[in-house]
BALOBA-1460 file (C-alpha; in Angstrom, 3 decimals):
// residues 335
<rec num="1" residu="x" x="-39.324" y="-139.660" z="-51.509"/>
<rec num="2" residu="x" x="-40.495" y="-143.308" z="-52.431"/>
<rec num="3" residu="x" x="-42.852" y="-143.942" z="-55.941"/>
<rec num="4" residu="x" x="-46.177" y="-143.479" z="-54.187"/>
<rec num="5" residu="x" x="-45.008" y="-139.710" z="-52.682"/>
<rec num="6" residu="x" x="-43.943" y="-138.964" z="-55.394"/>
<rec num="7" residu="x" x="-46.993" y="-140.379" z="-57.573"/>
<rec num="8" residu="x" x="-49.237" y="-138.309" z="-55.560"/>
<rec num="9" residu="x" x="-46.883" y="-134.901" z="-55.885"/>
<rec num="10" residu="x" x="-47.490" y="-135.251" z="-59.663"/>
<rec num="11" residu="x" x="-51.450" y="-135.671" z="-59.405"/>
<rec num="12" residu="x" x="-51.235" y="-132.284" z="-57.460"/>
<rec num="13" residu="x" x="-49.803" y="-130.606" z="-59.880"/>
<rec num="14" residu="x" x="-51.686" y="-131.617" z="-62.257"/>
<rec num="15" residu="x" x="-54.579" y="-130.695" z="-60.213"/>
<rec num="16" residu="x" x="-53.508" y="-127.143" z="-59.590"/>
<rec num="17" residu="x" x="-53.756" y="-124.168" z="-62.122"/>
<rec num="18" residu="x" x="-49.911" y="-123.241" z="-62.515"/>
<rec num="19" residu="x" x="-48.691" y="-119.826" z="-62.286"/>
<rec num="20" residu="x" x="-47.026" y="-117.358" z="-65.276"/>
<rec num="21" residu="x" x="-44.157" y="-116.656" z="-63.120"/>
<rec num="22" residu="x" x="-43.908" y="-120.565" z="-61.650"/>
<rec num="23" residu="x" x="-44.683" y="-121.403" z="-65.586"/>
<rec num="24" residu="x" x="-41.368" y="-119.236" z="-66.435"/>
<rec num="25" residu="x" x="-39.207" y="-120.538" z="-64.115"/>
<rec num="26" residu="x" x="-39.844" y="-124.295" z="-65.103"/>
<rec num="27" residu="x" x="-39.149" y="-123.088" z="-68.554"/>
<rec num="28" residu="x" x="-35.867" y="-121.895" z="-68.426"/>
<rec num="29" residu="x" x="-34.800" y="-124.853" z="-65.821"/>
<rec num="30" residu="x" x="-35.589" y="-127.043" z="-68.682"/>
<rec num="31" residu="x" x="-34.050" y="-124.603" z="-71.525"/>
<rec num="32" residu="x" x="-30.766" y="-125.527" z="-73.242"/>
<rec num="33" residu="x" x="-28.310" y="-122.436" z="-71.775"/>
<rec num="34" residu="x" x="-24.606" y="-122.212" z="-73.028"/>
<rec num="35" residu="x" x="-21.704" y="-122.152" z="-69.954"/>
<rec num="36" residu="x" x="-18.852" y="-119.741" z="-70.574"/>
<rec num="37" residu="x" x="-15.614" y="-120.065" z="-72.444"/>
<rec num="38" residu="x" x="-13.967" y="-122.810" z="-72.405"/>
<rec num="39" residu="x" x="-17.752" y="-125.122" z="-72.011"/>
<rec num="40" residu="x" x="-19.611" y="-122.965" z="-74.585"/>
<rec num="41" residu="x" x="-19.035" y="-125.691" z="-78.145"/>
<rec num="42" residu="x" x="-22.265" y="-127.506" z="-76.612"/>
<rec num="43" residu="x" x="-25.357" y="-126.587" z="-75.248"/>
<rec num="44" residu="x" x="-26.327" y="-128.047" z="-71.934"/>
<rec num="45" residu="x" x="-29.551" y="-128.383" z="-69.989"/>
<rec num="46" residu="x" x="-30.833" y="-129.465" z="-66.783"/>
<rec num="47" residu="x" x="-30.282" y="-132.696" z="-65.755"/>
<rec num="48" residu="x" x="-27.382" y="-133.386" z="-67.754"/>
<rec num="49" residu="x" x="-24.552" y="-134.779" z="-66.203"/>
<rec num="50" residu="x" x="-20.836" y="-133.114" z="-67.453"/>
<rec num="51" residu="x" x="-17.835" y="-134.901" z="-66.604"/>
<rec num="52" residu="x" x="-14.372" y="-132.864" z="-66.629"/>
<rec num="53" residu="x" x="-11.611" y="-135.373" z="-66.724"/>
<rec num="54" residu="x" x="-7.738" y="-135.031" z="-66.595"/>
<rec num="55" residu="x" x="-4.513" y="-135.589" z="-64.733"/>
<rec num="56" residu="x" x="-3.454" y="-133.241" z="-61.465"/>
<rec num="57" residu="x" x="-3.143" y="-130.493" z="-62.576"/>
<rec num="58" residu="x" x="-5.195" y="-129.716" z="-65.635"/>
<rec num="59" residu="x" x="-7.122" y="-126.635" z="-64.865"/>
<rec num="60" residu="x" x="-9.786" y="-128.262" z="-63.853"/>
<rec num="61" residu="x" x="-10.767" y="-126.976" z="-60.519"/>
<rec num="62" residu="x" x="-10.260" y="-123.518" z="-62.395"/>
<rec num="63" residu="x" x="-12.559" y="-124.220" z="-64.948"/>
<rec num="64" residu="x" x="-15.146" y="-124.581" z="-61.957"/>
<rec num="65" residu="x" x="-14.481" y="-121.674" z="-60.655"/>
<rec num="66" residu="x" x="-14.810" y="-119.978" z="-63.578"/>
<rec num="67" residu="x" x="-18.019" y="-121.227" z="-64.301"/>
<rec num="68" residu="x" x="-19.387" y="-120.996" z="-60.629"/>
<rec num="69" residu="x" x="-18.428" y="-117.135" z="-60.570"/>
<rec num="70" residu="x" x="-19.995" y="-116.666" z="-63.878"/>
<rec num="71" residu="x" x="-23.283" y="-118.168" z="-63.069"/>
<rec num="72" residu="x" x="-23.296" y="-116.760" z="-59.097"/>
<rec num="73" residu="x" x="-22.999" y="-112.861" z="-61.085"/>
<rec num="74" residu="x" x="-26.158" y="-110.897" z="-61.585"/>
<rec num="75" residu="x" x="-26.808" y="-110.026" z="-65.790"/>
<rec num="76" residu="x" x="-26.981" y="-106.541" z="-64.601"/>
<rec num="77" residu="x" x="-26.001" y="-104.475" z="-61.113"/>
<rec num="78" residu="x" x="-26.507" y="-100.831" z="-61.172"/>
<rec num="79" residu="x" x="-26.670" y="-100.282" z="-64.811"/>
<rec num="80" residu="x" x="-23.172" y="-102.477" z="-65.421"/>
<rec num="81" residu="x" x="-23.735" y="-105.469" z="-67.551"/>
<rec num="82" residu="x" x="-21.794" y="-108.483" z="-65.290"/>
<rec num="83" residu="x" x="-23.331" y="-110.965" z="-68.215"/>
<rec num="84" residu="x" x="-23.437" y="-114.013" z="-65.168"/>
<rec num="85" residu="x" x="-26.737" y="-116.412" z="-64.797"/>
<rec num="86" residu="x" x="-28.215" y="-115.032" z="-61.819"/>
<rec num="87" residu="x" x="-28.668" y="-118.353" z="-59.815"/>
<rec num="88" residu="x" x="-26.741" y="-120.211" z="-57.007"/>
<rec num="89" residu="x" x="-24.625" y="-123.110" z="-57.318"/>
<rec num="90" residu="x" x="-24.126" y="-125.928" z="-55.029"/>
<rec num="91" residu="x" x="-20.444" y="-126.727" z="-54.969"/>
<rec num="92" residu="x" x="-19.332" y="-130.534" z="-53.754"/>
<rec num="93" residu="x" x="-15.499" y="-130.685" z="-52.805"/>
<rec num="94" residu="x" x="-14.624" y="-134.196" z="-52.048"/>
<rec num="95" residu="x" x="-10.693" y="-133.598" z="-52.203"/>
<rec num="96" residu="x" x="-10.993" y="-131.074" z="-49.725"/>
<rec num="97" residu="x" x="-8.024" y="-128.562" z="-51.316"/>
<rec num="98" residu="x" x="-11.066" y="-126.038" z="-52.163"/>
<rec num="99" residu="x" x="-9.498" y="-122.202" z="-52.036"/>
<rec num="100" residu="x" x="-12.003" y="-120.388" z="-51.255"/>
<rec num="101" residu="x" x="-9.668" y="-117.465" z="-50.562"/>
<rec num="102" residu="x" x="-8.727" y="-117.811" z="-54.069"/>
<rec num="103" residu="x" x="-12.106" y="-117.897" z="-55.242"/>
<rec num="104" residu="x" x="-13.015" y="-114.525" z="-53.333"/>
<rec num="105" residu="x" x="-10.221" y="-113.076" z="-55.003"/>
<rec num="106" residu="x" x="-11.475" y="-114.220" z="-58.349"/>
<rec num="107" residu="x" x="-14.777" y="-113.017" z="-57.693"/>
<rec num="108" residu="x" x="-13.572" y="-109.667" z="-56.564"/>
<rec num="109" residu="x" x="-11.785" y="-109.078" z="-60.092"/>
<rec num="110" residu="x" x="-14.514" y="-109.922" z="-61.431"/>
<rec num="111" residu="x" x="-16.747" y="-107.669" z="-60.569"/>
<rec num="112" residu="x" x="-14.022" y="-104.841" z="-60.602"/>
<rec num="113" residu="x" x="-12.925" y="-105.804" z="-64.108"/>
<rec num="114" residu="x" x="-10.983" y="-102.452" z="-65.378"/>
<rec num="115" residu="x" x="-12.367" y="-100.371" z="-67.658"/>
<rec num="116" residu="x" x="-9.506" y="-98.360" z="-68.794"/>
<rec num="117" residu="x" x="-6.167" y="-99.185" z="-69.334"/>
<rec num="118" residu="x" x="-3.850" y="-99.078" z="-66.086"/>
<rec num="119" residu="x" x="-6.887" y="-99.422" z="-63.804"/>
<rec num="120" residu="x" x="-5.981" y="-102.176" z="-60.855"/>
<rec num="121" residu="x" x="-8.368" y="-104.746" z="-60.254"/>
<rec num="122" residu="x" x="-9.834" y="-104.880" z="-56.993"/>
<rec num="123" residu="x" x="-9.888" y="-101.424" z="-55.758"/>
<rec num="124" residu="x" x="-13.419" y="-99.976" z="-54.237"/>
<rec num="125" residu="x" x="-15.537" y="-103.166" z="-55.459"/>
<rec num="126" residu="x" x="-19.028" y="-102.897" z="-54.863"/>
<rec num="127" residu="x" x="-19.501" y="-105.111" z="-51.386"/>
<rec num="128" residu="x" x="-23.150" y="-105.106" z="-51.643"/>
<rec num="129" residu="x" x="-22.756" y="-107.342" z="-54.594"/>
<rec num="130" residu="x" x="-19.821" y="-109.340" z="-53.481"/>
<rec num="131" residu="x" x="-21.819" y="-109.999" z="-50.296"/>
<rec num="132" residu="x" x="-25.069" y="-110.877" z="-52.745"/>
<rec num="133" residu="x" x="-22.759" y="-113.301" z="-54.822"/>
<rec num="134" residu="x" x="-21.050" y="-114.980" z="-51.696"/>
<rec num="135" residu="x" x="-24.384" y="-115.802" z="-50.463"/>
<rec num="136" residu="x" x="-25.593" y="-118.042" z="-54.052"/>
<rec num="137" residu="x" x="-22.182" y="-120.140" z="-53.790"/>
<rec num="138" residu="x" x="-23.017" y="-122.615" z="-51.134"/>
<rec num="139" residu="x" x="-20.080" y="-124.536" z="-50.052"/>
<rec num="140" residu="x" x="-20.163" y="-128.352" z="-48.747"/>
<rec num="141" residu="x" x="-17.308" y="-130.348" z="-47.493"/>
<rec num="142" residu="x" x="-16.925" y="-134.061" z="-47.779"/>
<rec num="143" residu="x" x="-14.330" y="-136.595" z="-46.186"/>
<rec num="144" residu="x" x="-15.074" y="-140.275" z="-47.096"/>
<rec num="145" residu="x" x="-17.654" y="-141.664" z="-49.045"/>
<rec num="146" residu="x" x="-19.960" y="-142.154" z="-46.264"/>
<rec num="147" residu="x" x="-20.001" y="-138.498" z="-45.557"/>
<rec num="148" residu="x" x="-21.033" y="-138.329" z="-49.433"/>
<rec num="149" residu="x" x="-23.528" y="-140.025" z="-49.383"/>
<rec num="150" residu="x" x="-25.033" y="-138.907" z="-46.080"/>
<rec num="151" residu="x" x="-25.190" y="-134.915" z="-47.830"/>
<rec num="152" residu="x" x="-26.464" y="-136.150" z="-51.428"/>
<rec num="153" residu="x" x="-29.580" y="-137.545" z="-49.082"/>
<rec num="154" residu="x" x="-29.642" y="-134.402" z="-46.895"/>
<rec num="155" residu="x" x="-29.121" y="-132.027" z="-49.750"/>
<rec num="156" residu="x" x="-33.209" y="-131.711" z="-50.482"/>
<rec num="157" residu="x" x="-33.933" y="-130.433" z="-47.740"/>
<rec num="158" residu="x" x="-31.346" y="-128.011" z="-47.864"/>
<rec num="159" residu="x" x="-32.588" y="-126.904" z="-51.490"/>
<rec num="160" residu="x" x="-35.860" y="-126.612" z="-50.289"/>
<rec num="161" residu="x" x="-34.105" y="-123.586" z="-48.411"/>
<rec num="162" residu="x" x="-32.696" y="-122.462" z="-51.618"/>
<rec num="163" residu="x" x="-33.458" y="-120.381" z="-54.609"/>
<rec num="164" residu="x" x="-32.776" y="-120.470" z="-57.961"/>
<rec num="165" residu="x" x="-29.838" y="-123.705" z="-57.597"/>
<rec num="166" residu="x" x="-29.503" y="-124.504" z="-61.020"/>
<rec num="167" residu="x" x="-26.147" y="-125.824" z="-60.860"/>
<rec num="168" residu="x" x="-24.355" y="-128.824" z="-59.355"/>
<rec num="169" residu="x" x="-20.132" y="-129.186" z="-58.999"/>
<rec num="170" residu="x" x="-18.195" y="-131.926" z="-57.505"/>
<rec num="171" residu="x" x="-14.644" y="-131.711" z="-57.468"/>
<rec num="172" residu="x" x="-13.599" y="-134.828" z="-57.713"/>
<rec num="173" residu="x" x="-16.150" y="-137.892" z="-58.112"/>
<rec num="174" residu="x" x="-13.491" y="-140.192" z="-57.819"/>
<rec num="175" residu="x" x="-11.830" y="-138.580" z="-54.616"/>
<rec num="176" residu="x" x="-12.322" y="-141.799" z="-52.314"/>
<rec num="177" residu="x" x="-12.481" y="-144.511" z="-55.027"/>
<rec num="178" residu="x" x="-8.853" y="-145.314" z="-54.131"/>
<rec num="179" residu="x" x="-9.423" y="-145.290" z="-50.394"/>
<rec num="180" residu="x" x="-12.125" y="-147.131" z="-50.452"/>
<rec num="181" residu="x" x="-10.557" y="-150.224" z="-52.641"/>
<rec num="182" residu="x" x="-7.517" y="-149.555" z="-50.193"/>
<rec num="183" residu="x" x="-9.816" y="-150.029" z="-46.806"/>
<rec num="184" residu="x" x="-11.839" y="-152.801" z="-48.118"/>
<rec num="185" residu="x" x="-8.729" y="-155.260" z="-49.452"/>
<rec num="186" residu="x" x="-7.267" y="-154.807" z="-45.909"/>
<rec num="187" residu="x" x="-10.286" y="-155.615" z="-44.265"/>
<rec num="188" residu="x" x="-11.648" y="-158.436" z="-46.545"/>
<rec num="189" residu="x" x="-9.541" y="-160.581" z="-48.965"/>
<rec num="190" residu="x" x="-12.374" y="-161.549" z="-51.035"/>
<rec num="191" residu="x" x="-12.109" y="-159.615" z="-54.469"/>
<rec num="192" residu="x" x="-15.703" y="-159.944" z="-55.273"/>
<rec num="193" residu="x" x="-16.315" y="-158.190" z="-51.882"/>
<rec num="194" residu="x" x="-14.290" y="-155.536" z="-52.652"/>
<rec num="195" residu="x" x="-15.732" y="-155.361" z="-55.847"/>
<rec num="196" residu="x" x="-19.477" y="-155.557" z="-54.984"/>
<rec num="197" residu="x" x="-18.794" y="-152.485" z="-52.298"/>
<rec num="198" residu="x" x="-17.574" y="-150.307" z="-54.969"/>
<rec num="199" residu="x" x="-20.212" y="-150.849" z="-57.020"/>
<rec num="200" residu="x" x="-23.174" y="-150.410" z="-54.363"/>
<rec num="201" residu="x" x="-21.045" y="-147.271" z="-53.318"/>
<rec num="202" residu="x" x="-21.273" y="-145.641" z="-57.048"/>
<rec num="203" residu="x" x="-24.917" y="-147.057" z="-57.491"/>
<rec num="204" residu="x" x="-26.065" y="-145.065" z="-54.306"/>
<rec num="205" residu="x" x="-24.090" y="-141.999" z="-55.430"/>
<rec num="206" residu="x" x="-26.221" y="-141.930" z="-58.671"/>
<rec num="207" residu="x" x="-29.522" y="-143.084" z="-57.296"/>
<rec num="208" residu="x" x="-29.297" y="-140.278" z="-54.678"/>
<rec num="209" residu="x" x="-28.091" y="-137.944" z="-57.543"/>
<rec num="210" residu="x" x="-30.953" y="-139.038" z="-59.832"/>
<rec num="211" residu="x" x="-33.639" y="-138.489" z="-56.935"/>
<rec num="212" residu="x" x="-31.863" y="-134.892" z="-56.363"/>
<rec num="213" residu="x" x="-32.516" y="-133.966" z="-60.081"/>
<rec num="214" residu="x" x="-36.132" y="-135.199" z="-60.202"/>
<rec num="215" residu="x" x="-36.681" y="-132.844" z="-57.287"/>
<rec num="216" residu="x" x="-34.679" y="-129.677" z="-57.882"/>
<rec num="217" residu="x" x="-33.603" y="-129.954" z="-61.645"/>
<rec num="218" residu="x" x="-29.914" y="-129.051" z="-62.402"/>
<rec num="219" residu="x" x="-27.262" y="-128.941" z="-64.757"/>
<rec num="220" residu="x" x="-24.541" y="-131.364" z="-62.673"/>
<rec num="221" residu="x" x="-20.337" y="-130.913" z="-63.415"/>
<rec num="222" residu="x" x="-17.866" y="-133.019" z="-62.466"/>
<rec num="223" residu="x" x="-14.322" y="-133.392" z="-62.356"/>
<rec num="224" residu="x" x="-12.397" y="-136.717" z="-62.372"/>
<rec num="225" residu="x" x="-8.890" y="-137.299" z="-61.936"/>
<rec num="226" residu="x" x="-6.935" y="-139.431" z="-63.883"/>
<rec num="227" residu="x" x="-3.395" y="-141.134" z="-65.202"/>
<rec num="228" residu="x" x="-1.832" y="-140.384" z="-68.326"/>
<rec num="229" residu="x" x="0.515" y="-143.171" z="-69.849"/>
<rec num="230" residu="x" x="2.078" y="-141.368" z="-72.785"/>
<rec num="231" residu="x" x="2.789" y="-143.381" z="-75.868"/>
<rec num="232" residu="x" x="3.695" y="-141.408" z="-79.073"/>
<rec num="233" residu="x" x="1.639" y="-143.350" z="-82.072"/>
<rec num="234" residu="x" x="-0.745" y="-142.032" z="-84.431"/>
<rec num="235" residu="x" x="-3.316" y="-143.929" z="-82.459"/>
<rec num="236" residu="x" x="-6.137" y="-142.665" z="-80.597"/>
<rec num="237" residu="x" x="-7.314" y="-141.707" z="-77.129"/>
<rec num="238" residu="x" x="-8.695" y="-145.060" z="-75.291"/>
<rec num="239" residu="x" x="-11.459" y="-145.115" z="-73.293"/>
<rec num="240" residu="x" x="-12.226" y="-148.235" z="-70.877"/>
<rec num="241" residu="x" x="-16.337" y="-148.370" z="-71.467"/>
<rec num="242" residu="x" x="-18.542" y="-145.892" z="-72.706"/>
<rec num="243" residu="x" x="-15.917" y="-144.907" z="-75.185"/>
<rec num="244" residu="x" x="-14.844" y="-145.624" z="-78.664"/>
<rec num="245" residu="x" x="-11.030" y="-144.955" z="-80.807"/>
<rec num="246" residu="x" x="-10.660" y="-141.296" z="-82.021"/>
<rec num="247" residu="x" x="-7.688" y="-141.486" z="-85.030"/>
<rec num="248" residu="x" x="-5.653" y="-138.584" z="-84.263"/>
<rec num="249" residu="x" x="-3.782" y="-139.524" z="-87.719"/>
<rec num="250" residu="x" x="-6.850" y="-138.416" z="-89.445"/>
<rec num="251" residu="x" x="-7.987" y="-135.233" z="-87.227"/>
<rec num="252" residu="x" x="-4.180" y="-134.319" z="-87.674"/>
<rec num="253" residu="x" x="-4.747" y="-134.940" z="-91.533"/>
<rec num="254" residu="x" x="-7.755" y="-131.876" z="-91.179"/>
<rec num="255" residu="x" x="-5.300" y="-129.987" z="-89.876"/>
<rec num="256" residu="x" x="-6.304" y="-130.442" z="-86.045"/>
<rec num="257" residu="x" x="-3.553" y="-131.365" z="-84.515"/>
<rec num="258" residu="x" x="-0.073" y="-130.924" z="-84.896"/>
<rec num="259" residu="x" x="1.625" y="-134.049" z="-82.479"/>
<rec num="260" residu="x" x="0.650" y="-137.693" z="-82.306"/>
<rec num="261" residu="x" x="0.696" y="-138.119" z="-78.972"/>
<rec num="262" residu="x" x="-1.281" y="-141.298" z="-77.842"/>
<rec num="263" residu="x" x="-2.962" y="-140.623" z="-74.015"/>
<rec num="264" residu="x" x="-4.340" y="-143.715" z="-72.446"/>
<rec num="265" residu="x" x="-5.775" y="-144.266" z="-69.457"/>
<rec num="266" residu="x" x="-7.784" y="-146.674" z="-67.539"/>
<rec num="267" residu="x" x="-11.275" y="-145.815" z="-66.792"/>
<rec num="268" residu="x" x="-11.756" y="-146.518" z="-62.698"/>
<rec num="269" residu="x" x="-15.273" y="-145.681" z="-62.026"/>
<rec num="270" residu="x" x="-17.974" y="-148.138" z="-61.894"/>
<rec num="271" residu="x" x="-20.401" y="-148.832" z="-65.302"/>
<rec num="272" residu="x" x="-23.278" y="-147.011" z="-63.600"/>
<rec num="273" residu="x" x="-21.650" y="-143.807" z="-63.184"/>
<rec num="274" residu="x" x="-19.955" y="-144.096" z="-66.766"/>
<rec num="275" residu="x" x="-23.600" y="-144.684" z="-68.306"/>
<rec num="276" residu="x" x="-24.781" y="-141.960" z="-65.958"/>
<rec num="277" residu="x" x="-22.480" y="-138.911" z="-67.776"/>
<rec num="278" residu="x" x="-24.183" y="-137.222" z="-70.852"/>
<rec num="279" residu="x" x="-21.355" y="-135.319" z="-71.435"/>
<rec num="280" residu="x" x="-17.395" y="-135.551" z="-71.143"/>
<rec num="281" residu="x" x="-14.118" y="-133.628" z="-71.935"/>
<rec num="282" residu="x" x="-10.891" y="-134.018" z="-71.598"/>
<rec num="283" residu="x" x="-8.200" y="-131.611" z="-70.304"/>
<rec num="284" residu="x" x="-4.766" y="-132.063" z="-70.706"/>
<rec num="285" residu="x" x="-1.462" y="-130.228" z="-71.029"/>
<rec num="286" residu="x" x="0.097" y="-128.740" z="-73.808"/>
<rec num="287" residu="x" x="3.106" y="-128.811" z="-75.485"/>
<rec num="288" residu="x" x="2.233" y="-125.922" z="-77.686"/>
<rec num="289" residu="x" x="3.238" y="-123.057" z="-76.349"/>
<rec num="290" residu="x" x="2.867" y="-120.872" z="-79.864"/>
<rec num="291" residu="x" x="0.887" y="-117.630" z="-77.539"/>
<rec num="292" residu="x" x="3.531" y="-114.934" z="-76.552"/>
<rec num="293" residu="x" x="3.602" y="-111.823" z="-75.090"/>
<rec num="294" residu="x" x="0.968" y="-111.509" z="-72.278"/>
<rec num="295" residu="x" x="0.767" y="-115.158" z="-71.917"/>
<rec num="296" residu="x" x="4.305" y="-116.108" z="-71.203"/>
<rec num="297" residu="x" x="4.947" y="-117.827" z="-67.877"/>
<rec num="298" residu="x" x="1.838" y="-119.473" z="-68.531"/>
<rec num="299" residu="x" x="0.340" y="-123.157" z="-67.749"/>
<rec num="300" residu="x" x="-1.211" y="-124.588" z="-71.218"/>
<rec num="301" residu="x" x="-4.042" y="-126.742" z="-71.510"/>
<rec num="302" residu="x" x="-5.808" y="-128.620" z="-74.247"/>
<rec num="303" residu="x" x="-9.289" y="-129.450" z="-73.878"/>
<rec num="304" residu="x" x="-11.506" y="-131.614" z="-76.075"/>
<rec num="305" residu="x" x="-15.159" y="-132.492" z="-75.753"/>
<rec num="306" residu="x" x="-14.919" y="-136.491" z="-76.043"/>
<rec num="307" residu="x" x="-18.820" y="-137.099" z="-75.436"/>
<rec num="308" residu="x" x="-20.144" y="-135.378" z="-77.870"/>
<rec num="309" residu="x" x="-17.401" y="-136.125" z="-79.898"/>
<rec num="310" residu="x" x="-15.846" y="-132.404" z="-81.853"/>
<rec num="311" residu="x" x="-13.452" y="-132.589" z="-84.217"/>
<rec num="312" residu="x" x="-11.058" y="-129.836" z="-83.267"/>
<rec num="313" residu="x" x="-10.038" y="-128.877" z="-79.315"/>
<rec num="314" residu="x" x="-9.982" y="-125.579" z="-77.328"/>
<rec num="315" residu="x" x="-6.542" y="-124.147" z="-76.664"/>
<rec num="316" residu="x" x="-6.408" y="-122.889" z="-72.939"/>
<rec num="317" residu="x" x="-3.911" y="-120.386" z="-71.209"/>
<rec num="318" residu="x" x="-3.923" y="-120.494" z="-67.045"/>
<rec num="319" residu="x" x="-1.666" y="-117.863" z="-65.696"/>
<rec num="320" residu="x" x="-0.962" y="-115.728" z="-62.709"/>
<rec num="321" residu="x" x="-2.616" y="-112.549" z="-63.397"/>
<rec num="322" residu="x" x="-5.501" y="-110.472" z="-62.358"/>
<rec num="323" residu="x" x="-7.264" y="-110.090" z="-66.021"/>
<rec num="324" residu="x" x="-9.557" y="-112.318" z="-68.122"/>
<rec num="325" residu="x" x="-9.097" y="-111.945" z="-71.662"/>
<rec num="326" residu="x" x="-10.379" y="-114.096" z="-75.132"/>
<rec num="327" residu="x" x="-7.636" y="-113.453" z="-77.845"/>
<rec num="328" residu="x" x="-7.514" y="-115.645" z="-81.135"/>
<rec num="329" residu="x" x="-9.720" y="-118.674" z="-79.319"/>
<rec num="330" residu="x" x="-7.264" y="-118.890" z="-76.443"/>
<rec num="331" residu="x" x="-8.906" y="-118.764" z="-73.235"/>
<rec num="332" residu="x" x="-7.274" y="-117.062" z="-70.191"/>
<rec num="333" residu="x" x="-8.729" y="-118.294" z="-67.052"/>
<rec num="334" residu="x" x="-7.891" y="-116.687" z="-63.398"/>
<rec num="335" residu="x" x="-5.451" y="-119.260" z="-61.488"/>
């Protein structure tokens, strides 16, 4: 849609009386609404853009899918309070490893969460709503960058279809930043080539991205791969652009954190899509393995909200097992 569409789509609205129900509906798009444990410290709203960052593996794919299945789930279904979002989600997998075997089976607990003690998960689920919550997740594939871009500028259309998207994942937005500096240095040994291709490819990504939202406003996630070089100093995590020094020697003297571990890494995506993210945290492993019991044999995770910037990080437990718990702010989330 070019200025002068989209000039005259805003004088026709303004022109036309507007519905309580259509009134409603662009009221809570615009609303601040809260994402589940572990992305509930900060309140998020439409059009802002979340980056999830972290080596492979860091939970971070499960953290999607944790949030996807909570916002696909109805608030209510026959009398049982599911406490989900009620809308669709539009999910963007660029590394092409999506489960979505694993996420049925996630889905399916879910909804069959036991009641009583001893009850297995998964046993006479309701279908109906399965097949009702299947139907919200819609799934797109992606290969190259090309292919990206091609489905952000088909995606309105598609939307258009849709009801009630209110929520936008890719996993990962730097899946063919690597390839793509790979491809163009064998095919042209100009650096500032190479360089200027890069940046056009993230500047489309966003301007297509930016169009989507203006359209069919939603709350957009992202997860971003990345490389830890550990350095133990009471020093701070480094951030290549929009990002400043946090002094773990001082959060540790408020009791935050126990270690001094320095993580640095070196920020790979263009300026435009660093200035584009609102929001960012950071997932990592942990060292602290202090949760017994149920939680043994158990990944750990530490994740910290860098952008806003919160002085204290969430403590998160990923394990083989078919229950979701919340005991003494550790998080259990379905692997």
């Amino acid at each position: 849609m070019n200025e002068k569409d989209r000039d005259e789509e805003v004088q026709r609205w303004i022109r036309v009386d507007e519905s309580g129900s259509d009134m409603l509906r662009r009221v809570q798009r615009v609303r601040p609404f809260l994402l589940p444990p572990p992305l509930h410290r900060v309140p998020l709203r439409a059009g802002n853009v979340l980056e999830l960052l972290g080596p492979s593996p860091s939970a971070k794919t499960h953290i999607l899918i944790h949030v996807a299945i909570s916002c696909i789930l109805p608030k209510h279904w026959k009398g049982i309070h599911y406490g989900g979002f009620d809308h669709a989600v539009l999910f963007l997998d660029l590394d092409c490893r999506f489960d979505i075997l694993r996420f049925s089976q996630i889905l399916i607990h879910r909804i069959t969460q036991p009641r009583h003690q001893g009850e297995e998960a998964g046993e006479n689920y309701d279908k109906a709503l399965y097949d009702m919550c299947m139907t919200r997740f819609l799934y797109v594939r992606c290969s190259d960058s090309f292919e990206f871009l091609q489905t952000l500028k088909t995606l309105h259309r598609r939307l258009e279809r849709e009801k009630e998207v209110h929520l936008l994942m890719i996993d990962s937005i730097g899946a063919f930043h690597w390839m793509d500096r790979a491809s163009i240095f064998l095919s042209l040994k100009e650096n500032n080539r190479k360089k200027l291709f890069l940046q056009s490819v993230s500047e489309a990504v966003v301007q297509d991205i930016k169009k989507l939202l203006q359209v069919h406003p939603m709350l957009v996630i992202a997860t971003k791969s990345v490389i830890f070089g550990n350095r133990y100093s009471k020093a701070a995590i480094e951030v290549k652009g929009n990002f400043m020094k946090n002094n773990w020697e001082e959060r540790s003297s408020r009791g935050v954190t126990r270690n001094h571990q320095h993580f640095e890494y070196r920020e790979y995506m263009p300026s435009v899509w660093q200035s584009f993210v609102t929001h960012r945290i950071l997932v990592r492993s942990s060292d602290d393995h202090s949760i017994t019991g149920s939680c043994q044999n158990s990944s750990f995770y530490l994740l910290e909200w860098l952008l806003p910037r919160l002085s204290f990080p969430d403590k998160i437990v990923v394990k083989d097992v078919r229950t979701l718990c919340s005991d003494h702010g550790f998080y259990i989330i379905l692997r």
